[in-house]
C-alpha positions as protocol buffer text, in pm:
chain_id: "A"
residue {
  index: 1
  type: UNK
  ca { x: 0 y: 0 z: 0 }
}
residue {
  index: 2
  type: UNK
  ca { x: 115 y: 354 z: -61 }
}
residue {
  index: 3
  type: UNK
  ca { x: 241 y: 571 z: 215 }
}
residue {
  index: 4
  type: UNK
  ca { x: 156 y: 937 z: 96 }
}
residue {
  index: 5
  type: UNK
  ca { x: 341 y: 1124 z: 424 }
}
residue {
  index: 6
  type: UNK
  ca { x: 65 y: 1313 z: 459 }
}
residue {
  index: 7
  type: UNK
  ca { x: 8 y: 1572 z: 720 }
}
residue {
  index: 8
  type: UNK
  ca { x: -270 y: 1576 z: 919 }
}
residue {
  index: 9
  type: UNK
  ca { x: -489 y: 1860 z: 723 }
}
residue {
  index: 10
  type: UNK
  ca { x: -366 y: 1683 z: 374 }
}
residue {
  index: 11
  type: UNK
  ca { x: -511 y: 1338 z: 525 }
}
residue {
  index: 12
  type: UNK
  ca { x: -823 y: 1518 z: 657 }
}
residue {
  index: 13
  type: UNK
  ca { x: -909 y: 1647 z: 273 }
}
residue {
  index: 14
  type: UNK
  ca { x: -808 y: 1330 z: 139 }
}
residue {
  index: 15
  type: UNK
  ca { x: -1040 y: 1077 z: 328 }
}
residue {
  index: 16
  type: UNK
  ca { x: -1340 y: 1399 z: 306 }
}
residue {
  index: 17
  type: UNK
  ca { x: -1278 y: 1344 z: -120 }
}
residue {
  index: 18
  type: UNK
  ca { x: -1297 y: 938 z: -89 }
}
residue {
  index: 19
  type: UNK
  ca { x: -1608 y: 999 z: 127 }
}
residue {
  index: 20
  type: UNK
  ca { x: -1762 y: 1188 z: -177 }
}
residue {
  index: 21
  type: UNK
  ca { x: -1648 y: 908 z: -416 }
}
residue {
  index: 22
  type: UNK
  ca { x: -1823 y: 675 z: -200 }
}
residue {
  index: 23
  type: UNK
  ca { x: -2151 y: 898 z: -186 }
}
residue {
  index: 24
  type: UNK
  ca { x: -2171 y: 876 z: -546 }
}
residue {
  index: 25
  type: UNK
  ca { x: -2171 y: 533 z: -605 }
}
residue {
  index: 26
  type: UNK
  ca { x: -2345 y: 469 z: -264 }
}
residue {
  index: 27
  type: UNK
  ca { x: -2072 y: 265 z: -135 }
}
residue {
  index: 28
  type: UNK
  ca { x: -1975 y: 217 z: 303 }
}
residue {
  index: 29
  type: UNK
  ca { x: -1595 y: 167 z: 254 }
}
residue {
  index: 30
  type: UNK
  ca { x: -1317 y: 296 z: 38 }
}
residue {
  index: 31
  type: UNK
  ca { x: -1267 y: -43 z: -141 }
}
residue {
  index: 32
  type: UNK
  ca { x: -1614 y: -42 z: -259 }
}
residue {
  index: 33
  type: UNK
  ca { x: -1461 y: 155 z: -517 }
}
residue {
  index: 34
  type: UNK
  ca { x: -1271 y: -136 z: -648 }
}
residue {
  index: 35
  type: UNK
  ca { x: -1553 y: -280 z: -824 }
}
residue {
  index: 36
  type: UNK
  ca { x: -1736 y: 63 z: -883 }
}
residue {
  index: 37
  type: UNK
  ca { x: -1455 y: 285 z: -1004 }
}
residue {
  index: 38
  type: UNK
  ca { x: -1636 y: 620 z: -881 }
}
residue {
  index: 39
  type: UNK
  ca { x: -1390 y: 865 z: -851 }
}
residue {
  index: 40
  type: UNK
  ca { x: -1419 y: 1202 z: -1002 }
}
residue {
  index: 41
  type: UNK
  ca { x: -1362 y: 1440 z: -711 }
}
residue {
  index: 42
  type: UNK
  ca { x: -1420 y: 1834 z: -682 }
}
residue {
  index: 43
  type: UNK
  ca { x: -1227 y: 2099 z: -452 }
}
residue {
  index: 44
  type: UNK
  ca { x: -1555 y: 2257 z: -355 }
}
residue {
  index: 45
  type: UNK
  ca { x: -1576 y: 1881 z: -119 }
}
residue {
  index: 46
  type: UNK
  ca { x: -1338 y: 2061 z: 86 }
}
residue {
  index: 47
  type: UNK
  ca { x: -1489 y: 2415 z: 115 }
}
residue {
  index: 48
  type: UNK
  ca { x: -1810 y: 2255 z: 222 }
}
residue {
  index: 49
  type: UNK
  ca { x: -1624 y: 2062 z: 513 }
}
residue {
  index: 50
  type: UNK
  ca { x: -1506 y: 2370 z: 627 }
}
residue {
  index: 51
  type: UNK
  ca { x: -1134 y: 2492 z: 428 }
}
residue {
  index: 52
  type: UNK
  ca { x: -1144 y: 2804 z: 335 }
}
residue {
  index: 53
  type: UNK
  ca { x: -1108 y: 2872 z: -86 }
}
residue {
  index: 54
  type: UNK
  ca { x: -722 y: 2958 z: -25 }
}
residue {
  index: 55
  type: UNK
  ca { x: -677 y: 2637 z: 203 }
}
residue {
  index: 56
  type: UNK
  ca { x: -889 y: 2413 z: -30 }
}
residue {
  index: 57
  type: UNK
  ca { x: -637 y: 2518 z: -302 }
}
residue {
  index: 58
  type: UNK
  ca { x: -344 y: 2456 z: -139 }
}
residue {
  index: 59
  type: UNK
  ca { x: -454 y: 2115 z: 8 }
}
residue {
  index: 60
  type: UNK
  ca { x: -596 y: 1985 z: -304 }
}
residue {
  index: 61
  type: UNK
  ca { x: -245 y: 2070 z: -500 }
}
residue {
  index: 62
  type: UNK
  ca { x: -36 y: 1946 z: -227 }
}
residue {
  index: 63
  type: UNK
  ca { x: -231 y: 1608 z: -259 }
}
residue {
  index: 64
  type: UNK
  ca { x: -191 y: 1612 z: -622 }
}
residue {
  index: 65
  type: UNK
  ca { x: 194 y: 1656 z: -545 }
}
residue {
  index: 66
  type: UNK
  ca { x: 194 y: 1347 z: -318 }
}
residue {
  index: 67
  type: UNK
  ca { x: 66 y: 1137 z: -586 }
}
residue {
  index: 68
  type: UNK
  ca { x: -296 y: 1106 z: -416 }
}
residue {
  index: 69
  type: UNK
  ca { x: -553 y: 1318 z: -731 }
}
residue {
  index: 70
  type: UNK
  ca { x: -523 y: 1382 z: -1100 }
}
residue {
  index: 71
  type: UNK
  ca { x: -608 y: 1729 z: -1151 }
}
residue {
  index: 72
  type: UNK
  ca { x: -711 y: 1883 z: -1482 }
}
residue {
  index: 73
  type: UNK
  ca { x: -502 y: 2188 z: -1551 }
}
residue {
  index: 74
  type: UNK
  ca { x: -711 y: 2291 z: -1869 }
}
residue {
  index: 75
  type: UNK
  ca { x: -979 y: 2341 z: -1588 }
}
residue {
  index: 76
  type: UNK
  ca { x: -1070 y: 2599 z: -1353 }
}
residue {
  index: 77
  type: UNK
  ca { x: -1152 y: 2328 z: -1059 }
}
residue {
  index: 78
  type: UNK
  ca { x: -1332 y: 2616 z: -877 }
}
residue {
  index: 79
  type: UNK
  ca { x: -1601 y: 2588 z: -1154 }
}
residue {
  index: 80
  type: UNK
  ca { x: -1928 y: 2413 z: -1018 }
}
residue {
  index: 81
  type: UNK
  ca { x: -1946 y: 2152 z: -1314 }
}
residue {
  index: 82
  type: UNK
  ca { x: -1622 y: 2102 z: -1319 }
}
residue {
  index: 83
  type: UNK
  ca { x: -1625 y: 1731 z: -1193 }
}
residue {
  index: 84
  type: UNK
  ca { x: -1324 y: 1614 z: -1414 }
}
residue {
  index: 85
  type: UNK
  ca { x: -1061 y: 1538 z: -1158 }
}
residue {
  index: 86
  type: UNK
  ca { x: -977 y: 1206 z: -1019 }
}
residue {
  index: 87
  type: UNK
  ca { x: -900 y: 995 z: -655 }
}
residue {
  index: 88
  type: UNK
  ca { x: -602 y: 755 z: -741 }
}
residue {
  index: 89
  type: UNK
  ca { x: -653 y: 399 z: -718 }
}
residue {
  index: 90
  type: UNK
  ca { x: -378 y: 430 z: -424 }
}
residue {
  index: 91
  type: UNK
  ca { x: -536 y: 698 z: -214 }
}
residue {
  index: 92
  type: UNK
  ca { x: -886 y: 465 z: -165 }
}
residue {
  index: 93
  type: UNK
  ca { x: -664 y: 192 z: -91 }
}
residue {
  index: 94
  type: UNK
  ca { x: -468 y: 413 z: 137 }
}
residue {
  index: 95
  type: UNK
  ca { x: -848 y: 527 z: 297 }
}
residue {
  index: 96
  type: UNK
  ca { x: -947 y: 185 z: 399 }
}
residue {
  index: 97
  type: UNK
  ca { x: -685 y: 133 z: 639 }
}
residue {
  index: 98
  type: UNK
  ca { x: -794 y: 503 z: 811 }
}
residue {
  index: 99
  type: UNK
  ca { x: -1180 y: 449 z: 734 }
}
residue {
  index: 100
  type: UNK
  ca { x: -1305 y: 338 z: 1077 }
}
residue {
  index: 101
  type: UNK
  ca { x: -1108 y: 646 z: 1277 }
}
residue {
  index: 102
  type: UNK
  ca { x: -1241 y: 878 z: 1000 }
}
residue {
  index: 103
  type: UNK
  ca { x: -1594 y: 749 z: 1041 }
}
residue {
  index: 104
  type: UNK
  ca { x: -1528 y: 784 z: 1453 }
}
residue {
  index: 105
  type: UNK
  ca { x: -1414 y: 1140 z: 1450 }
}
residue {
  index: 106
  type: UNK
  ca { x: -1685 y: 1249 z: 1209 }
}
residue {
  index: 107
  type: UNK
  ca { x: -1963 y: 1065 z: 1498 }
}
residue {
  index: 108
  type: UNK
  ca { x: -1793 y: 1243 z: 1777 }
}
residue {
  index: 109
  type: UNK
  ca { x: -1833 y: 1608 z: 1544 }
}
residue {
  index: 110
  type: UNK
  ca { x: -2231 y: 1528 z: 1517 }
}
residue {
  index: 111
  type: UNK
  ca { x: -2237 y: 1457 z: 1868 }
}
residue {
  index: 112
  type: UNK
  ca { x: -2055 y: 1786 z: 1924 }
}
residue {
  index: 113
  type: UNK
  ca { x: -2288 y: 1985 z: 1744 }
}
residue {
  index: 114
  type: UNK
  ca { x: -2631 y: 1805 z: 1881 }
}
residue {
  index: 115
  type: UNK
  ca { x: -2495 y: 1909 z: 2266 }
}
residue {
  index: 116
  type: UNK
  ca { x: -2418 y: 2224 z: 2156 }
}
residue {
  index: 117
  type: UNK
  ca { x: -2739 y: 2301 z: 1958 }
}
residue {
  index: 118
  type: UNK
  ca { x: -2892 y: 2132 z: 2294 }
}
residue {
  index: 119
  type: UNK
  ca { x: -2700 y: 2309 z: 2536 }
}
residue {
  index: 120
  type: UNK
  ca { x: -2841 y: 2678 z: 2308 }
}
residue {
  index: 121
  type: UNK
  ca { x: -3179 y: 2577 z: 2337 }
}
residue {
  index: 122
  type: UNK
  ca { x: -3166 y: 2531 z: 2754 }
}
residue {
  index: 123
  type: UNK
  ca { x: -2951 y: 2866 z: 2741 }
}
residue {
  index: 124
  type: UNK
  ca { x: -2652 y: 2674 z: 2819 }
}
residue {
  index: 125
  type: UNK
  ca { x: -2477 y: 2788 z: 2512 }
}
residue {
  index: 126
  type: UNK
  ca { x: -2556 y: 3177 z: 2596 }
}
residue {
  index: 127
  type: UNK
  ca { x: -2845 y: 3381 z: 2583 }
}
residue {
  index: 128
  type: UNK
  ca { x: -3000 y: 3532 z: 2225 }
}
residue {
  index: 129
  type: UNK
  ca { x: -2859 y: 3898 z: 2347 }
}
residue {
  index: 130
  type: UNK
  ca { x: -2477 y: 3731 z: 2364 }
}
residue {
  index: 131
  type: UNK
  ca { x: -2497 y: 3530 z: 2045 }
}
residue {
  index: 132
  type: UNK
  ca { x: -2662 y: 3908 z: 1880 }
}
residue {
  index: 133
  type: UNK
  ca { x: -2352 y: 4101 z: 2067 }
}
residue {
  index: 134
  type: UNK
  ca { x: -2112 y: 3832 z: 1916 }
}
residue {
  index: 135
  type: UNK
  ca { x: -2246 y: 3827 z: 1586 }
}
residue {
  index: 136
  type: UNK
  ca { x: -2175 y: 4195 z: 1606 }
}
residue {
  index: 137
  type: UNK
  ca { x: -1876 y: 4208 z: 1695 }
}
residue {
  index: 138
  type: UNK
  ca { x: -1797 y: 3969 z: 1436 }
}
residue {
  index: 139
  type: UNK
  ca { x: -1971 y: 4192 z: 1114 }
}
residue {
  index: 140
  type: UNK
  ca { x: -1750 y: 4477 z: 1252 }
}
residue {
  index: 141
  type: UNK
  ca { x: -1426 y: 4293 z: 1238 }
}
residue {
  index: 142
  type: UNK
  ca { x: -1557 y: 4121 z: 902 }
}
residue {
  index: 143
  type: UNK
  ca { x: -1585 y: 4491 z: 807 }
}
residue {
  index: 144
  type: UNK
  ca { x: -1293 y: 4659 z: 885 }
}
residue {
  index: 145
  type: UNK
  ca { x: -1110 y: 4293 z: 703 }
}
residue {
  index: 146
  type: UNK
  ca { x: -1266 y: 4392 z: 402 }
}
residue {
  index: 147
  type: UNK
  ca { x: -1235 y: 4774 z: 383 }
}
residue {
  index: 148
  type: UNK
  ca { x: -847 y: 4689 z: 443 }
}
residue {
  index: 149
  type: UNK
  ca { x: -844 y: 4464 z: 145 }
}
residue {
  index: 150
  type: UNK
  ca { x: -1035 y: 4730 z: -9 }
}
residue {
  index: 151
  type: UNK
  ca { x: -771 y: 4973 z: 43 }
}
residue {
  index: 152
  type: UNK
  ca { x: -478 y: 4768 z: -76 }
}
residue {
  index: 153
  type: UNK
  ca { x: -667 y: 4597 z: -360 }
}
residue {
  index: 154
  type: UNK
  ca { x: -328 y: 4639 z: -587 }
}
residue {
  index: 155
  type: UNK
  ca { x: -109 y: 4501 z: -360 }
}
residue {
  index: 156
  type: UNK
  ca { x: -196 y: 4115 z: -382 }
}
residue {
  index: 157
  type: UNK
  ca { x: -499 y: 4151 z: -130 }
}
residue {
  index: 158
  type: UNK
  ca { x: -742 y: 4152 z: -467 }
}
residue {
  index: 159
  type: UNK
  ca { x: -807 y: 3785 z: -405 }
}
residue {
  index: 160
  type: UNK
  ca { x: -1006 y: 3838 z: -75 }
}
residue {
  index: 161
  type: UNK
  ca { x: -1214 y: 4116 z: -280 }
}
residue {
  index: 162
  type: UNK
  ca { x: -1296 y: 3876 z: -587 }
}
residue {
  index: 163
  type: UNK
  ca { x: -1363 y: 3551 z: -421 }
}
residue {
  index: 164
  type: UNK
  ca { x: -1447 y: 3610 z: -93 }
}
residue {
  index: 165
  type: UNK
  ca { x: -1810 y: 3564 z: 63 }
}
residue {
  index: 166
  type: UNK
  ca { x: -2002 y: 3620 z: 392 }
}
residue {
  index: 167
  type: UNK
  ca { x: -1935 y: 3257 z: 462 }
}
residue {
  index: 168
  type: UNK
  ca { x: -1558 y: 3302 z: 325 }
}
residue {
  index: 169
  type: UNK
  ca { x: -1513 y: 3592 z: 559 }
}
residue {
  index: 170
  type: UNK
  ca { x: -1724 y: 3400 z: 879 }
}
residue {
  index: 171
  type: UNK
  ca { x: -1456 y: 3145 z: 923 }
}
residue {
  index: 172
  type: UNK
  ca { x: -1160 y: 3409 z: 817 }
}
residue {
  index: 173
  type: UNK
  ca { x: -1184 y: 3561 z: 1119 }
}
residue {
  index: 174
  type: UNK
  ca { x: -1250 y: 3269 z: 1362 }
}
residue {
  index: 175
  type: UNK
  ca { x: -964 y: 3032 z: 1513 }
}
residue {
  index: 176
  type: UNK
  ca { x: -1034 y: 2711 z: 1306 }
}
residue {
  index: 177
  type: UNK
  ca { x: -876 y: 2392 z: 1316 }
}
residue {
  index: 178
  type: UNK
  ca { x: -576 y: 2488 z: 1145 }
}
residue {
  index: 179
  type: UNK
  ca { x: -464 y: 2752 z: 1371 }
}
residue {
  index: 180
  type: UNK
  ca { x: -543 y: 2559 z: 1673 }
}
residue {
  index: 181
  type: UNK
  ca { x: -202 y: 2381 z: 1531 }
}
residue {
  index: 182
  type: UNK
  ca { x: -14 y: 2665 z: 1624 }
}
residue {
  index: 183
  type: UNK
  ca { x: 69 y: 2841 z: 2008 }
}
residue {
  index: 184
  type: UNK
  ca { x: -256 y: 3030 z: 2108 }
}
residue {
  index: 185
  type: UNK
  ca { x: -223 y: 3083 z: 2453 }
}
residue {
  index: 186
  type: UNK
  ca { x: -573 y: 3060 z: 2626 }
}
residue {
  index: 187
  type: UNK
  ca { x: -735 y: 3114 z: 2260 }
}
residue {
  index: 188
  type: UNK
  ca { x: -964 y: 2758 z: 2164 }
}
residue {
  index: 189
  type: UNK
  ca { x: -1128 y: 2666 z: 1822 }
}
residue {
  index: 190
  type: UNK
  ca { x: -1375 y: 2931 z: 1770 }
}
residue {
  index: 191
  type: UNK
  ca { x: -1341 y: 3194 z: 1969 }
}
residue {
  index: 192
  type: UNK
  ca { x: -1316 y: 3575 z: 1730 }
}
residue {
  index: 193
  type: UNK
  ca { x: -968 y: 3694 z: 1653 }
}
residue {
  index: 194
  type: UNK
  ca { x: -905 y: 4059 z: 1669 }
}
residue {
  index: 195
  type: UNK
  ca { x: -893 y: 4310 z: 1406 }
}
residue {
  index: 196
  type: UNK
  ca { x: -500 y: 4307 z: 1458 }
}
residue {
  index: 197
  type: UNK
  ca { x: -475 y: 3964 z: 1437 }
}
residue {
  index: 198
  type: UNK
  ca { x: -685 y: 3931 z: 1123 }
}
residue {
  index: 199
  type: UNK
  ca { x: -468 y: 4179 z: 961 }
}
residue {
  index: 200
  type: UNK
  ca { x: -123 y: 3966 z: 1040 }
}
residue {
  index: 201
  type: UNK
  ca { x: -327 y: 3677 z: 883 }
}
residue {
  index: 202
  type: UNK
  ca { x: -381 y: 3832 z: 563 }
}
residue {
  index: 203
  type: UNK
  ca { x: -74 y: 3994 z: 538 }
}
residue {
  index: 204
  type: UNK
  ca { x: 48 y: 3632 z: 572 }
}
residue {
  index: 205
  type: UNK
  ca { x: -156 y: 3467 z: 330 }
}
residue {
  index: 206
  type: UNK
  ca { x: -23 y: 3763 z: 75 }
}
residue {
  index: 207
  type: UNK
  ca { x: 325 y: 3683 z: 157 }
}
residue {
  index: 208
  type: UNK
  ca { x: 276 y: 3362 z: 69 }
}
residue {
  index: 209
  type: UNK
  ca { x: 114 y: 3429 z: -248 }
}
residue {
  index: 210
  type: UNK
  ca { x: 336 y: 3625 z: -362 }
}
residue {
  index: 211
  type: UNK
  ca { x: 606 y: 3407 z: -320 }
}
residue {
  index: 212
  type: UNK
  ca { x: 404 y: 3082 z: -509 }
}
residue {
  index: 213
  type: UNK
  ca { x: 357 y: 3345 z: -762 }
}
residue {
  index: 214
  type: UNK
  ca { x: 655 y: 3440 z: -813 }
}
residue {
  index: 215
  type: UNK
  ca { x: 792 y: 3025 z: -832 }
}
residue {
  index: 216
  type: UNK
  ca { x: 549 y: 2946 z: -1102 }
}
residue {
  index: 217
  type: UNK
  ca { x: 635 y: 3223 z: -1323 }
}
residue {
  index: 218
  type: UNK
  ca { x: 736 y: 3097 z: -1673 }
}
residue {
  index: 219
  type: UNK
  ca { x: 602 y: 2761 z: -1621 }
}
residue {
  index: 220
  type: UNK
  ca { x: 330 y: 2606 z: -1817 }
}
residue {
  index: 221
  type: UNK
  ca { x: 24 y: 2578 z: -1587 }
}
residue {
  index: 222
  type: UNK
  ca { x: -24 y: 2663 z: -1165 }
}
residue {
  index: 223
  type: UNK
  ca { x: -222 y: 2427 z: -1046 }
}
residue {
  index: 224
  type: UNK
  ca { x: -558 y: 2412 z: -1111 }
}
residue {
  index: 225
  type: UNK
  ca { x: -549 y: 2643 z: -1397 }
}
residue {
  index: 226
  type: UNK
  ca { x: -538 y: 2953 z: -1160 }
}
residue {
  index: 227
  type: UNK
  ca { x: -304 y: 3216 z: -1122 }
}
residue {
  index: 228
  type: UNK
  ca { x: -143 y: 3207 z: -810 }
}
C-alpha cells in the first residue's frame, strides 16, 4: 500500500474526497470503489467541510503533489461543473486502512454539534442577546477585514475582494482547526480573533502568495489552472 506522508490537514481532505467518491456510487468503505470505479472528485468537497477557498487550493495541489488526485489543468476546478478530476486507485486503498477512525471522528463532530445546539436551546450555550452582541462584533471585524483589502486591492490583497463571501469571511476571522495547530495561549477553536490579528493573517496569506507566484512564473500551468 502507498504511504503518501501526509500531514494531518492533507489526510483530513483526502479521506473527506474518498467519502464523496463513496456517496456517489453509494458505497460504506473505500474499497467499494474497487468494483465501482467512482472517482471524479471536486475541490468545492473541501470548502463545504469547512477549508477556506485559499486552504482548499493549497490542500488539493499538495495532494496532487503526493501522488494522491489527477487534476485537470485545462480546468478551472473552482467551476461548479467542473467534476473532471480524479481519486487515485492508491489513495482509496490508502483510505481503507484510516476508514473506521475517519468514520469515529466524524460521529464524535455530530455529537458535538447536537450538545451544543442542545446546550443553546436550555440557554446553556448563551443567551440570544450574547450570540446578537457576538455576531456583532464579528460583522465589525468582518468589516474593517474587508475595507483593508479594499484599500490595498493592488497590492496582492485583490483575491479576498474577488472571491471572498459572507461565509468566506465568517470562518476568516475565527480560530479554526488549522490555527489551533499553532501556540494560542488561552485562545480555543472558535473563539473571534481581533482586528490586529486578522490583519497579520492576511498579510500572511499575501506573503505567501506572492512568493508561489513568483515560483510558477514561466512555467506552463499553476495548479488548477489559476493564477497564483
Amino acid at each position: 500500500m502507498t504511504d503518501f506522508n501526509f500531514t494531518e490537514n492533507e489526510k483530513r481532505a483526502a479521506l473527506y474526497l474518498v467519502a464523496e467518491c463513496l456517496d456517489g456510487m453509494g458505497g460504506e468503505r473505500p474499497m467499494d470503489l474497487e468494483d465501482d470505479k467512482f472517482t471524479w472528485c471536486h475541490i468545492n468537497v473541501l470548502v463545504k467541510a469547512g477549508w477556506s477557498k485559499h486552504e482548499a487550493a493549497g490542500t488539493y495541489g499538495s495532494l496532487e503533489s503526493k501522488g494522491a488526485l489527477d487534476i485537470d489543468h485545462d480546468t478551472d476546478y473552482f467551476a461548479p461543473d467542473a467534476w473532471v478530476d480524479t481519486i487515485r486507485d492508491e489513495l482509496y486503498q490508502w483510505a481503507e486502512s484510516h476508514w473506521d477512525e475517519f468514520e469515529k471522528s466524524l460521529s464524535d463532530l455530530t455529537d458535538l454539534y447536537c450538545l451544543s445546539a442542545s446546550q443553546f436551546m436550555r440557554g446553556g450555550g448563551g443567551s440570544r442577546q450574547e450570540a446578537s452582541m457576538n455576531n456583532e462584533k464579528m460583522n465589525k471585524v468582518i468589516e474593517k477585514a474587508k475595507a483593508f483589502c479594499e484599500e490595498n486591492y493592488s497590492k496582492g490583497f485583490d483575491v479576498f475582494v474577488e472571491c471572498y463571501d459572507q461565509k468566506d469571511w465568517e470562518n476568516e476571522v475565527v480560530y479554526d482547526w488549522y490555527e489551533k495547530r499553532v501556540e494560542l495561549g488561552n485562545k480555543k477553536e472558535g473563539d473571534l480573533m481581533t482586528w490586529t490579528e486578522v490583519r497579520a493573517k492576511l498579510k500572511a496569506f499575501v506573503k505567501v502568495h506572492k512568493s508561489v507566484k513568483s515560483e510558477v512564473a514561466g512555467k506552463s500551468r499553476p495548479i488548477g489552472g489559476i493564477d497564483y
